[in-house]
C-alpha positions in Angstrom: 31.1 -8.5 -28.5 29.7 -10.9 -25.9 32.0 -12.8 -23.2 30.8 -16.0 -24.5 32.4 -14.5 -28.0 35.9 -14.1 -26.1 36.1 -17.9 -25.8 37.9 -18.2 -28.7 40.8 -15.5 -28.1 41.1 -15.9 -24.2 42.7 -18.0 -22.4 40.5 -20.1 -19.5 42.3 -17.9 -16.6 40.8 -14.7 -18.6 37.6 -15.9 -18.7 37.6 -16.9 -15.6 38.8 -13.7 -14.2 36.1 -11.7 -16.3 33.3 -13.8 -14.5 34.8 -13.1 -11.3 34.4 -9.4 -12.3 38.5 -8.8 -12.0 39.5 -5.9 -14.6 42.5 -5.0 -16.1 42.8 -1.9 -17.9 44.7 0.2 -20.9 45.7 3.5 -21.3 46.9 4.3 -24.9 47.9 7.2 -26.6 50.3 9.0 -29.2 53.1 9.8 -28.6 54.7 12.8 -31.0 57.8 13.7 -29.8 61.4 12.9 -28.5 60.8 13.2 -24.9 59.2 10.3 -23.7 60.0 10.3 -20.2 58.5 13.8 -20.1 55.2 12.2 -21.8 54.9 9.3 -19.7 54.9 11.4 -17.0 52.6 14.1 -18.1 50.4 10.9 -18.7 50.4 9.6 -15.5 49.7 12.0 -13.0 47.1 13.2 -15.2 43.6 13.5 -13.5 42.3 10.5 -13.0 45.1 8.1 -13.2 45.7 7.4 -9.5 42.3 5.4 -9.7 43.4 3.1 -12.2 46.8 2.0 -10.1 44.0 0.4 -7.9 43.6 -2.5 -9.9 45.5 -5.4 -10.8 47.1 -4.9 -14.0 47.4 -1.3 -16.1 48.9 -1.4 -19.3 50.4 1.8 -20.4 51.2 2.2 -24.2 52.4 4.9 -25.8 52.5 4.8 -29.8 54.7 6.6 -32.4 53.1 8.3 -35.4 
């Protein structure tokens, strides 16, 4: 899919912010278990993770199965 496709489900800012080359980003995962904090965790100080905390937004999303 093509930015020009986005149009329709994003909002002017998004756009906007796209073009401008700002980035937001997701990290999603499931989670099977009871112990969520101890998940979350393990998630983020997993390799890696420290780079995405240097941009604007991070959406982390864990999902029960």
């Amino acid at each position: 899919m093509e930015l020009v496709d986005l149009k329709n489900f994003s909002s002017p800012l998004a756009i906007e912010n796209a073009v401008n080359g700002s980035r937001a980003y997701i990290a999603a995962f499931s989670v099977n278990g009871q112990q969520y904090d101890r998940i979350f965790k393990t998630a983020i100080e997993s390799d890696g993770f420290e780079k995405l905390l240097a941009f604007p937004e991070l959406y982390i999303i864990g999902v029960e199965v």
